[in-house]
DOMI-677341 format. One record per residue (C-alpha): residue number from 1; x, y negated, z. Coordinates in steps of 0.05 Angstrom, whole numbers, plus 5000, padded with zeros to 4 digits. Example, Ala and Ser with C-alpha at 12.3 -4.5 7.8 and 13.67 -1.06 7.14 Angstrom:
BEGIN
> 1/5246/5090/5156
> 2/5273/5021/5143
END
This chain:
BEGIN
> 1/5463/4297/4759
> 2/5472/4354/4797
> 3/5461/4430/4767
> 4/5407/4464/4815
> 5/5405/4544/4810
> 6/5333/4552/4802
> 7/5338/4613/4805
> 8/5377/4614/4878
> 9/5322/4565/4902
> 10/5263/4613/4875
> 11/5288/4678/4903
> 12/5310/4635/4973
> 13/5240/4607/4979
> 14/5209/4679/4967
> 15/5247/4712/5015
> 16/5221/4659/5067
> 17/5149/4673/5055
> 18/5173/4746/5064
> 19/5206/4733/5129
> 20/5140/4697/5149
> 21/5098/4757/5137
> 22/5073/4749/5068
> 23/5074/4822/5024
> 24/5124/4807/4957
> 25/5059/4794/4920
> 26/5036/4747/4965
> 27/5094/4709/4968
> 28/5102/4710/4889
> 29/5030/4683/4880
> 30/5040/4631/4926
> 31/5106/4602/4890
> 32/5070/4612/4828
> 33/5010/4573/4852
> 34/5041/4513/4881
> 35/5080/4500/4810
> 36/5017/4508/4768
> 37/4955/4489/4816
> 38/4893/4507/4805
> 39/4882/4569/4765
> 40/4834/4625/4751
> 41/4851/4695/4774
> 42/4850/4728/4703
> 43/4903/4662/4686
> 44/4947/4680/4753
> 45/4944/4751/4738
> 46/4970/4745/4663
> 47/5034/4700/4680
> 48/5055/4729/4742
> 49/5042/4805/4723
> 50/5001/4834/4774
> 51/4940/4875/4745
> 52/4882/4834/4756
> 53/4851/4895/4792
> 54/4908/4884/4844
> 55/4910/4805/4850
> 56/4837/4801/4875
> 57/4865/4842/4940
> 58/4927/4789/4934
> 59/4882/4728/4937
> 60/4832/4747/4983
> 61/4886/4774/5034
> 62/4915/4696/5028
> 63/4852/4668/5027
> 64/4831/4701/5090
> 65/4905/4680/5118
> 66/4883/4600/5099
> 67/4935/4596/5050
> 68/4888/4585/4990
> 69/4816/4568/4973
> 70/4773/4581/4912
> 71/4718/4535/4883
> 72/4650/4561/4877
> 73/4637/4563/4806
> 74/4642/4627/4770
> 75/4699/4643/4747
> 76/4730/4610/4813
> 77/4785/4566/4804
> 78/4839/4592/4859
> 79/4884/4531/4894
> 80/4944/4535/4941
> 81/4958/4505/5004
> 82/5022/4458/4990
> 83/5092/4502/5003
> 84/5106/4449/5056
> 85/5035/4459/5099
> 86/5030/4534/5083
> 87/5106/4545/5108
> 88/5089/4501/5186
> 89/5019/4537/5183
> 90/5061/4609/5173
> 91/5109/4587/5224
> 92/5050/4572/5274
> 93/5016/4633/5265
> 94/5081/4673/5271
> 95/5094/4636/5347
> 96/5021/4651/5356
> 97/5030/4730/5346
> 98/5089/4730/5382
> 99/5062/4698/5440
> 100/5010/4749/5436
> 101/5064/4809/5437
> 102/5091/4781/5498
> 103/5028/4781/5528
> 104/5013/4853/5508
> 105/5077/4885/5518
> 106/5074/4852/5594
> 107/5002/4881/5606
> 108/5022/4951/5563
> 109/5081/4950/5617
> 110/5035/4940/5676
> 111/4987/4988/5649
> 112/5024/5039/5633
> 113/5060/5052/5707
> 114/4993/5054/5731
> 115/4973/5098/5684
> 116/5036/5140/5712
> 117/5020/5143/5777
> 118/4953/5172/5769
> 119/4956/5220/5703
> 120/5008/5271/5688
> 121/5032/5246/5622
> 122/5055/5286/5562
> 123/5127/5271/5533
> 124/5111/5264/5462
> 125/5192/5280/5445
> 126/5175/5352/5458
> 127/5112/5354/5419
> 128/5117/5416/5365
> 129/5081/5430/5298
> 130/5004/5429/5300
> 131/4996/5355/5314
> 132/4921/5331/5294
> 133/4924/5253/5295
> 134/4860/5200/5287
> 135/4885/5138/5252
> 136/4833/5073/5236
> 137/4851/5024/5206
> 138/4880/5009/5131
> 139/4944/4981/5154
> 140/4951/5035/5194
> 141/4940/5087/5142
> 142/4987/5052/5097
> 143/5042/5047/5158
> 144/5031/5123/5170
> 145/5029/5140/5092
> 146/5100/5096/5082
> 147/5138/5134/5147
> 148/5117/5201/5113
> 149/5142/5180/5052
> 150/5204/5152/5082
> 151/5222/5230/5105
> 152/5208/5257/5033
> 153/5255/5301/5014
> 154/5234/5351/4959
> 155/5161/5341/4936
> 156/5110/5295/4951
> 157/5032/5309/4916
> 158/4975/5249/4911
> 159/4909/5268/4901
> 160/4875/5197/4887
> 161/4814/5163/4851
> 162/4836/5108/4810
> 163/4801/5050/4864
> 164/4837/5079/4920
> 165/4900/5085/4868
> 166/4898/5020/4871
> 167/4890/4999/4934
> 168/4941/5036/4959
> 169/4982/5002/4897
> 170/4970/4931/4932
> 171/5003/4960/4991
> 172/5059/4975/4955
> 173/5051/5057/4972
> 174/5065/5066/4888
> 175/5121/5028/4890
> 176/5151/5080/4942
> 177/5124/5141/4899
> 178/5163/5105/4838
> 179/5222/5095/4878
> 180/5226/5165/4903
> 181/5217/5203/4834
> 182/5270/5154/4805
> 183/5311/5187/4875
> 184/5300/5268/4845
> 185/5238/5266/4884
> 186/5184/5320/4845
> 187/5123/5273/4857
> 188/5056/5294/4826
> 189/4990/5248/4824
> 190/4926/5271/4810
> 191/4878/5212/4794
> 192/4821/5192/4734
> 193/4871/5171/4677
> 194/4815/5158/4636
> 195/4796/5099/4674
> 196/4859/5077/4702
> 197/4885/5000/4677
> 198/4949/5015/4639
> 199/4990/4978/4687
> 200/4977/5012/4747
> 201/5003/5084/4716
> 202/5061/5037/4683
> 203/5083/5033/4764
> 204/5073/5109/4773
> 205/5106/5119/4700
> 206/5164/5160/4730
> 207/5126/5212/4774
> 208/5087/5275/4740
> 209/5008/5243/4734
> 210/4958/5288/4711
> 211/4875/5283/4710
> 212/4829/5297/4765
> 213/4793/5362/4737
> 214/4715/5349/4720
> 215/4698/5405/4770
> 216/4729/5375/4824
> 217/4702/5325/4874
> 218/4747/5256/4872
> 219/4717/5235/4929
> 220/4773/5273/4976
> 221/4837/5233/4980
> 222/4901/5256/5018
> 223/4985/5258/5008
> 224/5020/5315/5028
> 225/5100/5310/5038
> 226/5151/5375/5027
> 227/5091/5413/5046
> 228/5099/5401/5123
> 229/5058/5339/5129
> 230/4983/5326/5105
> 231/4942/5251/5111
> 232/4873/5253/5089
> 233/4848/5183/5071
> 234/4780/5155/5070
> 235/4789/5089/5040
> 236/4706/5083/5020
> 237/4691/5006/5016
> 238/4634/5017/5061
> 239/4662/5055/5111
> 240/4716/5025/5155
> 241/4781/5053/5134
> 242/4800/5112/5167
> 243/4848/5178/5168
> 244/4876/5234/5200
> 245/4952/5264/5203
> 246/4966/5331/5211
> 247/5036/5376/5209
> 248/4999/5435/5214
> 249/5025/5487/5166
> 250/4966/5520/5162
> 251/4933/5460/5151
> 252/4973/5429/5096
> 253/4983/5504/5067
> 254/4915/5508/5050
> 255/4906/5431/5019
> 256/4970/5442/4986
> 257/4949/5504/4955
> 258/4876/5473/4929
> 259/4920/5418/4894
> 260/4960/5472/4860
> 261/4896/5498/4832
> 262/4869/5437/4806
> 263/4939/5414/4781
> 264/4942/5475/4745
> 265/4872/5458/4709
> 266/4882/5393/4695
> 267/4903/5357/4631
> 268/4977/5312/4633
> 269/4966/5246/4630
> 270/4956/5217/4559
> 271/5015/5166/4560
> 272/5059/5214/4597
> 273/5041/5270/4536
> 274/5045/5217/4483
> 275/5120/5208/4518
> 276/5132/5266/4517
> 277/5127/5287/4445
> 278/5163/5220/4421
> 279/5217/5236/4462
END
């Protein structure tokens, strides 16, 4: 018989799911799935290490994609849809959008040289410092959040409640905050400790994490990057999810200097402290 690299095949069929759209999580709950069957979320959670905080945005993202279903009984039982199906069902979906973005970039086309010929139109190459920008929409926030990141240079600061912590954790925004400290990059949270799950600050682990001060209202959530870019985030679950950019410096002077404040009143985080002295 044959020796298969299982290990080839796994990371092969992963990268697939990636290439069809699904986040890394997605794709490694979906593997995961279709070797075990059905399973309950606390189960999935434990053996493919996700926090179960995290894997209930995971499974309810693929559920909404039809790529699983979940019984009614409580705890639910999560199933998969079989790697064959859900791979032709991806595939279908991804023609579908892309027929769609034909259609739209014909129409945008159309639009826009009509648009031309009636409005004087700003070039926004030559657009300077003092931009104020709108954004709605969570995947929009978290494609804004990731290009700022992206230009980080020196310093980025977080100042975060532990829900929207997490959210931004499913998509994937700590893993860029990781990545950059482990880069030289200074990067300082400010969140709840006290009531964060132990694995989400274990993805943060590298960047400086202190508490949210009691005085101060964690209801205000925003990133700042080198101190020349500001995105205030209001991620409230029963609000739809909106934000607003900003390069103004005096602006992201003045939010920049309230963190400073608070950072200087608040406590180090208790495993980073703990670290600190067994080191």
């Amino acid at each position: 018989m044959t020796n298969v690299d299982l290990e080839f095949l796994n990371k092969k069929i992963t990268q697939t799911l990636l290439d069809l759209g699904l986040t890394k999580d997605e794709a490694t709950v979906m593997l995961f799935m279709n070797k075990k069957g059905e399973m309950k979320a606390a189960e999935i959670a434990k053996s493919v290490g996700i926090p179960r905080t995290r894997l209930y945005y995971v499974l309810d993202d693929l559920e909404r994609k039809g790529l699983i279903s979940c019984t009614v009984e409580r705890p639910a039982k999560y199933s998969a849809l079989e790697m064959e199906n859900a791979v032709d069902f991806l595939i279908k979906s991804y023609k579908q959008k892309l027929n769609l973005l034909e259609d739209a970039r014909r129409l945008v086309k159309q639009d826009w040289s009509l648009l031309k010929q009636h409005e004087v139109v700003k070039n926004l190459e030559q657009e300077t410092e003092g931009t104020l920008q709108f954004i709605a929409g969570e995947h929009r926030i978290y494609s804004v959040a990731a290009m700022m990141l992206k230009k980080a240079t020196r310093e980025v600061t977080v100042f975060m409640n532990v829900r929207n912590l997490s959210k931004v954790s499913h998509a994937e925004i700590t893993d860029k905050l990781q990545e950059l400290a482990s880069n030289g990059i200074n990067v300082k949270i400010m969140t709840n400790t006290k009531l964060c799950d132990s694995s989400l600050l274990e993805e943060v682990n590298l960047c400086s994490i202190k508490d949210i001060p009691h005085d101060l209202n964690d209801k205000a959530h925003f990133i700042i990057v080198d101190n020349k870019e500001l995105l205030l985030l209001n991620l409230d679950k029963d609000k739809e999810a909106a934000g607003t950019y900003t390069n103004s410096s005096g602006l992201v002077d003045a939010m920049s200097f309230l963190f400073a404040m608070g950072w200087r009143s608040s406590r180090v985080c208790p495993t980073q402290a703990t670290s600190m002295i067994s080191y």
